[in-house]
C-alpha positions as CSV (number, residue, x, y, z in Angstrom):
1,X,0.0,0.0,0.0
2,X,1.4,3.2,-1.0
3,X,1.1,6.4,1.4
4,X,2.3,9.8,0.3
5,X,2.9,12.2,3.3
6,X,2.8,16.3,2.7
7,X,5.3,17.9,5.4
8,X,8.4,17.5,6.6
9,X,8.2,19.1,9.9
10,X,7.8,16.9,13.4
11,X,4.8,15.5,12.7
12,X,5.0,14.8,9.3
13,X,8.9,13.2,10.0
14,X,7.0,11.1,12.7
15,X,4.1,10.3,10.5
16,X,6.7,8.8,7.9
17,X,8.2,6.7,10.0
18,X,6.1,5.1,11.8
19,X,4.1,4.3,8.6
20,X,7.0,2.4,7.1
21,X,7.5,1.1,10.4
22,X,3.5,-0.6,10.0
23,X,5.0,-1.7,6.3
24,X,3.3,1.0,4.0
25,X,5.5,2.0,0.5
26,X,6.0,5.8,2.2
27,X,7.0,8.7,0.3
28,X,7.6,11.6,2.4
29,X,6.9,15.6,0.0
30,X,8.9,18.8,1.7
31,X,8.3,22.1,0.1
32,X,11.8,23.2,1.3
33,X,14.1,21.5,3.6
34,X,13.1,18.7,6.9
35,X,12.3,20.9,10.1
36,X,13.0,24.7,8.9
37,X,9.8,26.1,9.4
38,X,7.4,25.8,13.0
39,X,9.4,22.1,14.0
40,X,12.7,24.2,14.9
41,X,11.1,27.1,16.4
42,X,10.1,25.7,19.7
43,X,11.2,26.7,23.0
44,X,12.8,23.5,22.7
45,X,10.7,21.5,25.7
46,X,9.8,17.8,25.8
47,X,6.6,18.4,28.2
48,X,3.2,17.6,29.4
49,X,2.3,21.3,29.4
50,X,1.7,21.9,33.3
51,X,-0.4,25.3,32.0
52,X,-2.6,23.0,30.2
53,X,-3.8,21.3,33.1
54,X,-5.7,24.7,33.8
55,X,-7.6,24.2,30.9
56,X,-8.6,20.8,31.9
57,X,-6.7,18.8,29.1
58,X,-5.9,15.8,31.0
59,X,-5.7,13.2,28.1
60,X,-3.2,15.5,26.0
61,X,-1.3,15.9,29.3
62,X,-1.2,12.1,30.2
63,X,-0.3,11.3,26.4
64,X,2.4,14.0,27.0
65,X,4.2,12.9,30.0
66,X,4.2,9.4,28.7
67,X,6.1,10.4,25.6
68,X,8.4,12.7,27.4
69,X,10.0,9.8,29.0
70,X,10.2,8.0,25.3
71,X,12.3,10.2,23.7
72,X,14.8,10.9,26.7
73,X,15.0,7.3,27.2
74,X,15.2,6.5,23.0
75,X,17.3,9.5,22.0
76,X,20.1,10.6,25.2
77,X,22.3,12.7,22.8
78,X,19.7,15.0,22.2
79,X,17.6,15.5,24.8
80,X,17.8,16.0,29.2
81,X,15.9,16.3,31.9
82,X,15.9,19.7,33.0
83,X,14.9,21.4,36.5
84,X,12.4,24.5,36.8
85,X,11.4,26.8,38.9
86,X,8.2,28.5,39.4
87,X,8.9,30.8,41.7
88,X,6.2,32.6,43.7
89,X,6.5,36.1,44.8
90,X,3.9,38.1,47.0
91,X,1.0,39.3,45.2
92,X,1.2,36.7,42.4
93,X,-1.8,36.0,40.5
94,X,-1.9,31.9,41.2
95,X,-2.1,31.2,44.9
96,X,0.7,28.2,45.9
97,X,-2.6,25.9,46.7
98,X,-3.5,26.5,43.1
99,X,0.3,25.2,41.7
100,X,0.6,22.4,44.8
101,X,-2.9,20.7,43.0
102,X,-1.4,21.3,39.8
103,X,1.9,19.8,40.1
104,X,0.4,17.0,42.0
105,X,-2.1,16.5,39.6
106,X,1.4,16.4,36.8
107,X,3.1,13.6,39.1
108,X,0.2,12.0,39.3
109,X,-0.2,11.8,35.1
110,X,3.5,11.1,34.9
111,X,2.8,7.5,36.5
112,X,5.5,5.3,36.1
113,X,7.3,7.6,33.4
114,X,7.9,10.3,35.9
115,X,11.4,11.9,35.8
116,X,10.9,13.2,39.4
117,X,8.5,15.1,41.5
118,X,8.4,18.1,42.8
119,X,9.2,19.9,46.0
120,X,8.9,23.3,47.7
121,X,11.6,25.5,48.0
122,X,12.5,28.4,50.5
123,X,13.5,31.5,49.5
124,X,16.8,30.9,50.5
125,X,17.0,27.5,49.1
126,X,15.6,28.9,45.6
127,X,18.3,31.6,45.8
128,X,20.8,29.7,45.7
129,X,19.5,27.6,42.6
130,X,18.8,30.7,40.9
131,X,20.8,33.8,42.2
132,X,19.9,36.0,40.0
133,X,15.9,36.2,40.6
134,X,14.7,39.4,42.5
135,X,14.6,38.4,46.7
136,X,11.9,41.0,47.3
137,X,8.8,39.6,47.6
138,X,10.1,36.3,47.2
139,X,7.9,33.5,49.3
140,X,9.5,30.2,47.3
141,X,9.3,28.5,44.5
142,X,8.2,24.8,43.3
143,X,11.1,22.8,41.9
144,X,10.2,20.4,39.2
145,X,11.3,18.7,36.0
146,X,10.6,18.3,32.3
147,X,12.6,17.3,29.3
148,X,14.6,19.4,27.4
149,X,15.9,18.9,23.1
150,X,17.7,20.0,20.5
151,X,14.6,20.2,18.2
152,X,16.1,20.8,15.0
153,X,18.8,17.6,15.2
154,X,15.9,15.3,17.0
155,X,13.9,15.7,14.3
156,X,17.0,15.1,12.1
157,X,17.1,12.1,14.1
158,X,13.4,11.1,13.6
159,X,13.9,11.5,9.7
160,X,17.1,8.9,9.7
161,X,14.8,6.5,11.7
162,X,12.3,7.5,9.1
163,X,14.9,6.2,5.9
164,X,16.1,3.1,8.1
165,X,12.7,2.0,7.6
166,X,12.4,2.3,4.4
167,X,10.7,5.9,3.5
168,X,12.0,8.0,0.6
169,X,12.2,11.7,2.0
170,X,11.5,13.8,-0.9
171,X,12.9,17.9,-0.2
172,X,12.2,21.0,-2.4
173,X,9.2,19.2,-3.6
174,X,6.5,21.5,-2.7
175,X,3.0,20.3,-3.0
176,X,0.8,22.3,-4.9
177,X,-2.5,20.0,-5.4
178,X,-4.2,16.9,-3.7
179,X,-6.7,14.8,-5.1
180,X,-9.6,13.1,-2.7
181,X,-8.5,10.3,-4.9
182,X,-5.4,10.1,-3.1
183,X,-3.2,11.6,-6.2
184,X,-1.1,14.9,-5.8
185,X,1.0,17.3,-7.7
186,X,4.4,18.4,-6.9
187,X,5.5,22.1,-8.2
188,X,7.0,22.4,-11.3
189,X,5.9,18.6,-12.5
190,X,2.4,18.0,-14.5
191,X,2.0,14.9,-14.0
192,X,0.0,13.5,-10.9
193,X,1.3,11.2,-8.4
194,X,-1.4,8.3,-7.8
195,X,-0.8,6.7,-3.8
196,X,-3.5,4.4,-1.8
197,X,-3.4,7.3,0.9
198,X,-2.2,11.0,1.0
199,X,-1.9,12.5,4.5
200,X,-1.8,16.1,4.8
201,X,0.3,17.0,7.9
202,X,1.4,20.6,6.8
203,X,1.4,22.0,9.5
204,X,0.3,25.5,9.1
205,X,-0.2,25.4,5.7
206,X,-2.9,22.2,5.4
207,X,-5.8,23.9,5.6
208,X,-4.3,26.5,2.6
209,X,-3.4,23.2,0.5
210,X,-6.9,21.7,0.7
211,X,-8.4,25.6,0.0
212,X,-6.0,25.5,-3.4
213,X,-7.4,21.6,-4.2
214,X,-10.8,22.4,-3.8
215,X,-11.1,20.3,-1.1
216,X,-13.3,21.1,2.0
217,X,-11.6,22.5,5.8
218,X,-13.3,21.1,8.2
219,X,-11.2,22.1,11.3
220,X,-10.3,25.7,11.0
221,X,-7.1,26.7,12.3
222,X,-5.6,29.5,14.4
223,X,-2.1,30.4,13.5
224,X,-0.3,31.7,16.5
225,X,3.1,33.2,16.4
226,X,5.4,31.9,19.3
227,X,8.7,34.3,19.7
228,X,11.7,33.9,21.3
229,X,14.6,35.4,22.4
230,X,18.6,34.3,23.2
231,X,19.7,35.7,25.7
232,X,23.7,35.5,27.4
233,X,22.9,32.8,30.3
234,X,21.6,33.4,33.9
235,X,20.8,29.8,35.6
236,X,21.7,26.4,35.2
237,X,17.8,25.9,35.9
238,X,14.6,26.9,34.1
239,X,12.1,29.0,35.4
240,X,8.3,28.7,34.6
241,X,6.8,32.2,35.2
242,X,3.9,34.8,35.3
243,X,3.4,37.3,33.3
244,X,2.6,40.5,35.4
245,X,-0.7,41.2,35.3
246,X,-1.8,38.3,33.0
247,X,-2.7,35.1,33.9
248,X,0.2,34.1,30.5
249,X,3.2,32.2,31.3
250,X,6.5,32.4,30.3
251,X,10.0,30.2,30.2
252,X,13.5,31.6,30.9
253,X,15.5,28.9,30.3
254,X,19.4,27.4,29.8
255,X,19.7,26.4,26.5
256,X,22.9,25.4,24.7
257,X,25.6,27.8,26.6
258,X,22.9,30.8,26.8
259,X,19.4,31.7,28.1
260,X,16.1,31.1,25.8
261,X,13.2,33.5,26.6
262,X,9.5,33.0,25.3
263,X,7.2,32.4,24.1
264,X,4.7,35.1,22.8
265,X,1.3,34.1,21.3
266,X,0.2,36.4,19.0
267,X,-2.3,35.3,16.0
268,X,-0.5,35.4,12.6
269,X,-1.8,35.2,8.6
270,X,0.3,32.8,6.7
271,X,1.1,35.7,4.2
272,X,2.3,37.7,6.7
273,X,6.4,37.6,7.6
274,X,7.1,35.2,10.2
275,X,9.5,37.7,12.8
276,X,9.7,38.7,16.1
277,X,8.2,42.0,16.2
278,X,8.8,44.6,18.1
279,X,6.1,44.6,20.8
280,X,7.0,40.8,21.5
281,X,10.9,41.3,21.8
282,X,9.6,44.7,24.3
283,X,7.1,41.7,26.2
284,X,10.0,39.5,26.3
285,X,12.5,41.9,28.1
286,X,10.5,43.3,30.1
287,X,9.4,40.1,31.4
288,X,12.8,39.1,32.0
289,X,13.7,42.3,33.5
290,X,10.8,41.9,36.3
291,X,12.5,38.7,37.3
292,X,16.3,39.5,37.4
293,X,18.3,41.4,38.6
294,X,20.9,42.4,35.8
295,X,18.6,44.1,33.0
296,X,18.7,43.2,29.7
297,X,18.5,45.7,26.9
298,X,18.3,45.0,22.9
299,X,21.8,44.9,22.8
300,X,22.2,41.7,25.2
301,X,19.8,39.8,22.9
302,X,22.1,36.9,21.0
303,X,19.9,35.9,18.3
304,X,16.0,35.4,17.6
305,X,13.4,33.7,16.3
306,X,9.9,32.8,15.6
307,X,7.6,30.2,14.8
308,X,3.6,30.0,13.7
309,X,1.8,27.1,15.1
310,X,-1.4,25.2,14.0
311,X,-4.0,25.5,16.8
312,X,-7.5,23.9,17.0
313,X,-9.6,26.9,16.4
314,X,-12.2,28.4,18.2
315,X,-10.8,30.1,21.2
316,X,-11.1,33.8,21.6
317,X,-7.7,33.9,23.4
318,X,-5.1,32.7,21.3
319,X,-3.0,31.5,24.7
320,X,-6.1,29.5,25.7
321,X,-6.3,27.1,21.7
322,X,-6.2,23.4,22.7
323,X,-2.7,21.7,21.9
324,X,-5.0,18.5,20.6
325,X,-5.0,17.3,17.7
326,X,-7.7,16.1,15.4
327,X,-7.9,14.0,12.0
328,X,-10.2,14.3,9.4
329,X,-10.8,12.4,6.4
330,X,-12.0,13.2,2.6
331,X,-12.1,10.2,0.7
332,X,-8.5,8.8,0.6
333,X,-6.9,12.0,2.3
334,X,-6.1,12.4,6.1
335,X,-5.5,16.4,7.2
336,X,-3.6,16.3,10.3
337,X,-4.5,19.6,12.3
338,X,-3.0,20.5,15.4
339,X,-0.5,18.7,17.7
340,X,2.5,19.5,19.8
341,X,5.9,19.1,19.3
342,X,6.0,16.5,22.0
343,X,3.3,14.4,21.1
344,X,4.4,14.3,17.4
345,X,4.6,9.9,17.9
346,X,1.4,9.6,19.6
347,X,-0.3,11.5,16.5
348,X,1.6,9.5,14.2
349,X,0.4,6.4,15.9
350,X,-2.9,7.5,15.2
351,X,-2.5,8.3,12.0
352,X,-1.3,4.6,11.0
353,X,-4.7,3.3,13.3
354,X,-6.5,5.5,11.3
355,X,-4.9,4.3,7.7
356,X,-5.1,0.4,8.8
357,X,-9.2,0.9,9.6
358,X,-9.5,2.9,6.1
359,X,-8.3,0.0,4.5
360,X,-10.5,-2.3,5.8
């Protein structure tokens, strides 16, 4: 059975192999090069998503946490367990009963595949993790711990896995037309490609490719912009924090010899230039700045970036779109909307259950 898989991103690398893992004829179409686009501009976390407990998505947190533990068990090079902090400072907008449940409730949906629970630390005890947080105000912090990658050579990784198993990887082959038939067309070639099964996993641009092949979207997307910035390091640990005044969160964390800070959320048109603009690299400093004691100005900033990811629509509040994913069929294409960076197997395991039952 041959399957043809649009996107070379996480979830489309994923998708790919695990496919030709099952024993499908996979050919893998990239419109530019594997994980250049959203894929590499995450804020580099292998999580659960403690914040999306808040929003009562215990499945997607459970599915998380469980695959957290897979790839720093599968892939060592790459990835870590990393410490945070949330530290909690008088006047906060979450009350430390609120986070104690929370982080509970996170041990809890780690289960077996827990990486280690969390504990309460004193100001003092938190000061000497991180030395240069603010003390005033200080009342603590909770220590816990997620995973942290290198997303751009992990999914690097995933794509050799991918060719071990037998998929051909096909880059600069931009898709410019599906057929419900399960046939596309690549750019620049008029001939159409016939496969059993196309699976649209674009990422941000799936919903664009089925507008262009007069196919119908079904899940509508938002497109939020997620910023970042580098800055020189501060802390051997992360830090999980509050956004004055909003109930957003933030992460300052050691990455690679320096200090990642981000993200923003910030709804974006996919004809519009993906950049950090200049209100979010103003958010981001100032954020930073309320934390730490040695201010950072533009000129400390080490490099940038930005990302737009594919949210299930439907939330007013672009910090508040589910991190789900959903699949949708039309004929003999699957559209793959949604999904986080973390759960990028899980969604490729149902993608295969869903190609096995279409089959049938």
């Amino acid at each position: 059975m041959k399957v043809a898989v649009v996107g070379g991103g996480i979830n489309g690398l994923c998708c790919a192999w695990q496919l030709a893992v099952a024993g499908y004829q996979v050919q893998l179409f990239e419109r530019d090069e594997l994980m250049q686009a959203t894929s590499q501009a995450s804020s580099k976390l292998l999580h659960g998503g403690l914040r999306y407990l808040e929003q009562a998505e215990f499945r997607l947190v459970h599915e998380a946490l469980q695959e957290r533990r897979w790839w720093l068990k599968k892939a060592p090079s790459l990835t870590r367990r990393l410490p945070l902090l949330f530290p909690l400072y008088q006047g906060g907008s979450r009350p430390r009963w609120q986070l104690k449940l929370g982080l509970m409730l996170y041990d809890f949906l780690s289960g077996k595949k827990g990486i280690g629970r969390h504990r309460w630390l004193t100001p003092q005890q938190v000061l000497r993790c991180s030395p240069a947080l603010k003390p005033q105000g200080l009342t603590g912090a909770y220590l816990f711990f997620d995973g942290q990658m290198d997303d751009y050579k992990l999914g690097l990784w995933v794509a050799e896995q991918a060719r071990k198993a037998g998929a051909i990887l096909h880059c600069q082959s931009p898709v410019v037309q599906l057929s419900g038939a399960g046939a596309l067309v690549v750019a620049g070639q008029a001939q159409w490609q016939q496969f059993d099964v196309v699976i649209n996993v674009a990422g941000p641009w799936s919903n664009a490719l089925l507008e262009q092949s007069g196919l119908v979207v079904d899940t509508p997307l938002d497109l939020v912009r997620g910023s970042h910035l580098v800055l020189p390091a501060v802390s051997r640990y992360g830090h999980m924090l509050q956004v004055p005044g909003e109930q957003r969160l933030v992460f300052v964390l050691p990455y690679q010899g320096d200090t990642l800070v981000g993200t923003t959320e910030v709804r974006q048109q996919l004809h519009e230039k993906i950049v950090v603009s200049d209100q979010e690299r103003h958010y981001l400093l100032s954020l930073y700045n309320h934390y730490f004691n040695q201010p950072a100005t533009r000129n400390d900033i080490v490099r940038e970036f930005a990302g737009v990811r594919p949210l299930l629509g439907g939330s007013q509040d672009a910090g508040r779109a589910s991190r789900e994913y959903q699949l949708h069929w039309q004929q003999q294409v699957l559209t793959v909307s949604g999904g986080k960076w973390t759960t990028a197997r899980a969604l490729a395991r149902a993608v295969v259950e869903q190609v096995k039952q279409n089959a049938l």
